[in-house]
C-alpha positions as CSV (number, residue, x, y, z in Angstrom):
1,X,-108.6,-114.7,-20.8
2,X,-108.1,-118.6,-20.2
3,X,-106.9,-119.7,-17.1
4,X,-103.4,-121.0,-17.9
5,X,-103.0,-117.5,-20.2
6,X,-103.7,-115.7,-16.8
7,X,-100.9,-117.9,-14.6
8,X,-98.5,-117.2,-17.4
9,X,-99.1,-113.5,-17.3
10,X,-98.7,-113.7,-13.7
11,X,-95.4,-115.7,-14.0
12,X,-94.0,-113.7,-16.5
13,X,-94.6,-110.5,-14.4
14,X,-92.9,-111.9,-11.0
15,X,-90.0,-113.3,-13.3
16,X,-89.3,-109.5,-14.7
17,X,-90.2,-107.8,-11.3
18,X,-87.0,-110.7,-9.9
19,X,-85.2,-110.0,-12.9
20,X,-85.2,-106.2,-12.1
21,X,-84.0,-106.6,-8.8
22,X,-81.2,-108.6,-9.9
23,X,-80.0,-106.5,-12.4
24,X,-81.1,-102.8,-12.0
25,X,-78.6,-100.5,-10.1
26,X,-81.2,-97.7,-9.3
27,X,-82.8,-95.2,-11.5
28,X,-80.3,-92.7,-10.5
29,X,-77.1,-95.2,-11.6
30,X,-79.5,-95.9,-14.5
31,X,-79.2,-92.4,-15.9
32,X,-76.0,-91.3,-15.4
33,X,-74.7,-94.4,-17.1
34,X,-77.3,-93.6,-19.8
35,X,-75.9,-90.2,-20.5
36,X,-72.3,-90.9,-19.9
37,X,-72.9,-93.6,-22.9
38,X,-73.7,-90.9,-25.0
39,X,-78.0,-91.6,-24.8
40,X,-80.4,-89.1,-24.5
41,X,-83.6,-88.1,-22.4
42,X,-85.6,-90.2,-25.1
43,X,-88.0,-89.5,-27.5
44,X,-90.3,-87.7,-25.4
45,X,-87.7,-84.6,-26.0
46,X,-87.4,-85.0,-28.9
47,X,-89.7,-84.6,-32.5
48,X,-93.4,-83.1,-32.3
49,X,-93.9,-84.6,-28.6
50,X,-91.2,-82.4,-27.7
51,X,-92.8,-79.7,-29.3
52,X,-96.1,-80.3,-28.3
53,X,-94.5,-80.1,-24.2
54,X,-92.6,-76.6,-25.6
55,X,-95.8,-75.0,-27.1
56,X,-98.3,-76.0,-23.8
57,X,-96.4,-74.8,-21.0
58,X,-95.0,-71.6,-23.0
59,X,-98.1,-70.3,-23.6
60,X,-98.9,-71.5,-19.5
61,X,-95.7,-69.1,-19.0
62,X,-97.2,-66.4,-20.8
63,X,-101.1,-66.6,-20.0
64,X,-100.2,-66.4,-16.6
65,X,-97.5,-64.6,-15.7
66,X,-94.6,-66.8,-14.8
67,X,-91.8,-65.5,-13.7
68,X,-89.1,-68.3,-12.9
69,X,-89.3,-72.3,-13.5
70,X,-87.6,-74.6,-11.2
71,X,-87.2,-77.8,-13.6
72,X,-87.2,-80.9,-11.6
73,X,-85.2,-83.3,-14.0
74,X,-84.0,-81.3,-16.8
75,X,-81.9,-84.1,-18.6
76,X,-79.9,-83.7,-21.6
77,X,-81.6,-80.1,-21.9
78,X,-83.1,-80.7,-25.3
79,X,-86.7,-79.9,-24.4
80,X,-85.2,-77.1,-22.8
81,X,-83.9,-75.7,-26.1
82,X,-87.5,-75.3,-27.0
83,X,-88.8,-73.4,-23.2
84,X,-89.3,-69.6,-23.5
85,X,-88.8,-68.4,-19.5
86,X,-87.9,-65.4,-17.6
87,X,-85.5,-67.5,-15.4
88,X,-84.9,-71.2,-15.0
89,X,-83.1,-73.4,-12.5
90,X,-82.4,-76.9,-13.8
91,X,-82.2,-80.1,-11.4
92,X,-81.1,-83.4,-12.1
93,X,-79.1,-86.6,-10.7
94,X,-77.3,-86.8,-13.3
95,X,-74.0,-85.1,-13.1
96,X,-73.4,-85.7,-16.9
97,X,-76.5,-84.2,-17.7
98,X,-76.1,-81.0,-15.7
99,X,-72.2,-80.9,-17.3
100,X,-73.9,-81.2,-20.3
101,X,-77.0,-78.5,-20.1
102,X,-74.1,-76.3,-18.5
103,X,-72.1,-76.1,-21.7
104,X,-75.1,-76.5,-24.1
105,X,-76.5,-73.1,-22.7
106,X,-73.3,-71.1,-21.4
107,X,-73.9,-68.2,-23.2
108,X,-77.9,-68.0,-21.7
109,X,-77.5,-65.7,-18.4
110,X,-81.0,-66.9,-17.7
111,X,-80.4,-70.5,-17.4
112,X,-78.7,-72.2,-14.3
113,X,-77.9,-76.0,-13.7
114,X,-77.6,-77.7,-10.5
115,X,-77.0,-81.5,-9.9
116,X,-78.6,-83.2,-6.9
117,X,-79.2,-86.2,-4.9
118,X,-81.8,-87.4,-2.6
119,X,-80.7,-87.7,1.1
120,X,-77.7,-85.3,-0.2
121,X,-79.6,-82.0,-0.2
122,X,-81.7,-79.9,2.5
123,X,-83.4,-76.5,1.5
124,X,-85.8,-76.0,4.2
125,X,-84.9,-72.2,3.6
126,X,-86.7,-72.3,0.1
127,X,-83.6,-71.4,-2.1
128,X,-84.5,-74.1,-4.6
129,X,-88.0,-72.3,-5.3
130,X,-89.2,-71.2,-8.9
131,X,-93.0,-69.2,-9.8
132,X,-93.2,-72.4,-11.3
133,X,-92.1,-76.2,-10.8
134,X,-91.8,-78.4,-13.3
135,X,-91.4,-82.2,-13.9
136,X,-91.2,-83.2,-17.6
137,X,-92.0,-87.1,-18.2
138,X,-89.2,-88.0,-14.6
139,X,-92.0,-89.3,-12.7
140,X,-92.8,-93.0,-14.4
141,X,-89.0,-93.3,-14.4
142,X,-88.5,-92.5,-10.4
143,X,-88.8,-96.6,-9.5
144,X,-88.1,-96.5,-5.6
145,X,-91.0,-95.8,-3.3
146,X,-88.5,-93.7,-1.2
147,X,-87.1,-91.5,-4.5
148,X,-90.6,-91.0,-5.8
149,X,-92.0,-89.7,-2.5
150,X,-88.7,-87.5,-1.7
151,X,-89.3,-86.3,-5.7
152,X,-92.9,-85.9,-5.3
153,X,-92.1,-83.3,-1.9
154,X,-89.8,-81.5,-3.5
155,X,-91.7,-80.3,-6.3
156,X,-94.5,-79.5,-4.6
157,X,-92.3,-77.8,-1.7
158,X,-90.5,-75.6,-4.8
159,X,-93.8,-73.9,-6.5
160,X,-94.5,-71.2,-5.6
161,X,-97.9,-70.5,-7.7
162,X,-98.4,-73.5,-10.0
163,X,-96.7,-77.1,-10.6
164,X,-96.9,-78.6,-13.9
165,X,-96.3,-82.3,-14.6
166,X,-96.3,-84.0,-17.8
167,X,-96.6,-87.7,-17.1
168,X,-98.8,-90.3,-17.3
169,X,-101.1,-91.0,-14.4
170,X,-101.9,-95.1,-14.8
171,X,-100.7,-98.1,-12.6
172,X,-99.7,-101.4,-14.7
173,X,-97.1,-103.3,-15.8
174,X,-93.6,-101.8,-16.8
175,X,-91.6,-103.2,-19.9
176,X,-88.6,-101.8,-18.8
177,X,-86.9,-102.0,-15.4
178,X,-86.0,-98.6,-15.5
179,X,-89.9,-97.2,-15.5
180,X,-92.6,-97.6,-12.9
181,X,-96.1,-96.2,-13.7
182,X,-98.1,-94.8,-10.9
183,X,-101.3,-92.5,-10.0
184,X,-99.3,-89.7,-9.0
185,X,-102.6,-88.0,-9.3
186,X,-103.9,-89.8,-6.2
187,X,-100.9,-89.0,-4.1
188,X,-101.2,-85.5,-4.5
189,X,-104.8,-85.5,-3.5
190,X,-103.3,-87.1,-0.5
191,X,-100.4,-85.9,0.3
192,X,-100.8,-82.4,-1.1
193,X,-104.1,-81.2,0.2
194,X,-102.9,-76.8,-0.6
195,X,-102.6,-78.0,-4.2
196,X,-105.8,-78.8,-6.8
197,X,-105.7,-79.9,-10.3
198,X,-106.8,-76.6,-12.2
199,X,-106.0,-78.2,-16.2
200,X,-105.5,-80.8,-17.9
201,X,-104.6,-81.5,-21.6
202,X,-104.1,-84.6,-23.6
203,X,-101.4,-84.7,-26.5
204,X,-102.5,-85.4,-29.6
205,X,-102.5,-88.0,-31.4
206,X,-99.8,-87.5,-33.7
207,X,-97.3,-87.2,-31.0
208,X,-97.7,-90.5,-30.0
209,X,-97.0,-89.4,-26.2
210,X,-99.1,-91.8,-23.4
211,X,-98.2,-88.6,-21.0
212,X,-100.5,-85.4,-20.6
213,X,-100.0,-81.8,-19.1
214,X,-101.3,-81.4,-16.0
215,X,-101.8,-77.7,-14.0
216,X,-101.5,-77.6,-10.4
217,X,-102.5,-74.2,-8.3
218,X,-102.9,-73.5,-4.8
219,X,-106.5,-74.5,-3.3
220,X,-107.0,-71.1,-2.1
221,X,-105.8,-69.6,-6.0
C-alpha cells in the first residue's frame, strides 16, 4: 500500500474513532434506543446463522448434561425461540428487551428475564449462576474497556461447568460506532486462568457469520 493510501487510512480511522466520541451515547443507551425503535438483535438471530447458534449449543446442552443456562445478553429473545434448556435465566441492559422476552415467553415456566446494569448489581452470593453461561454475539458490541471487563467477570463468575461464547476473536477496525472487536480469547487466558478453551467450531459458510462457538471448561474438568 502507497504511502499517502496509508496516511489516509490512518486519517480516516482517527476521524471515525472522534466522530464516535462525539456522537455515541454508550452501548447500553445504544440498545435500548435500538429496541424501543422497534429494531432487533440483528441478523445474527435471525435466518440459518441463527440456526446454526440453536443447533451447536443444543446439542452442547444435550451431550453434556446441562442443566440451567444463565444467558448474558439475551436481546429481543429471537435466538432464544430456537434454545432447547432445562432452565434459563436471561440478562440484558435493555429494559425493552427484557419487557419484551417477558411477554414473548409468558406462558414458558422455564424461562426467566432479568434486566441489569453494570455498577447497579452485586451477586457475590452466586444467585445469578446457571450449569452454563452464555454470551451470544454481546461481546464485539460491549465498546467501553470498563463494560467489557465487568461483562467478561460476570460470565465467567456465573458458570458453573462450562461458558460458551459465540463471537468473533479479531482486533481491527469497526465500521460502526456501536461495535468494537477484540481478542477476548487472550483476556481469558489472562484473566481467567480456572478456565481452558476445550472446543471450538467455525460456522459455515452459508451462514455468512464472522463469529464462531467457543467451549470453555474448568482447567481441572
Amino acid at each position: 500500500m502507497a504511502l499517502k493510501q496509508v496516511l489516509v487510512k490512518a486519517a480516516t480511522t482517527r476521524a471515525g474513532v472522534r466522530l464516535r466520541h462525539l456522537t455515541f451515547k454508550g452501548s447500553g443507551r445504544y440498545w435500548e434506543d435500538r429496541y424501543a425503535a422497534g429494531g432487533t438483535s440483528g441478523p445474527g438471530s435471525y435466518g440459518p446463522s441463527a440456526q446454526w447458534k440453536a443447533d451447536m449449543v443444543n446439542a452442547w446442552v444435550r451431550e453434556l448434561g446441562m442443566t440451567s443456562v444463565v444467558d448474558f445478553g439475551c436481546g429481543d429473545g429471537n435466538q432464544l425461540s430456537l434454545a432447547d434448556y432445562p432452565r434459563y435465566l436471561g440478562l440484558d441492559r435493555s429494559g425493552t428487551a427484557v419487557r419484551h422476552c417477558i411477554e414473548r415467553f409468558s406462558g414458558d415456566p422455564t424461562k426467566s428475564f432479568l434486566k441489569f446494569e453494570p455498577g447497579e448489581l452485586a451477586d457475590p452470593a452466586g444467585w445469578l449462576r446457571g450449569d452454563m453461561a452464555l454470551s451470544m454475539e454481546v461481546i464485539f458490541h460491549l465498546v467501553e474497556d470498563d463494560i467489557f471487563e465487568d461483562y467478561m467477570r460476570r460470565l465467567f463468575a456465573g458458570a458453573e461447568r462450562f461458558v460458551v461464547i459465540c463471537s468473533n476473536d479479531t482486533s481491527g477496525d469497526e465500521l460502526v460506532p456501536h461495535e468494537r472487536h477484540r481478542s477476548f480469547t487472550a483476556w481469558v487466558a489472562r484473566e481467567c486462568p480456572g478456565w481452558k478453551l476445550e472446543r471450538k467450531v467455525d460456522p459455515p459458510a452459508e451462514t455468512g457469520l464472522m463469529s464462531s462457538l467457543y467451549l470453555y471448561v474448568p482447567t481441572t474438568a
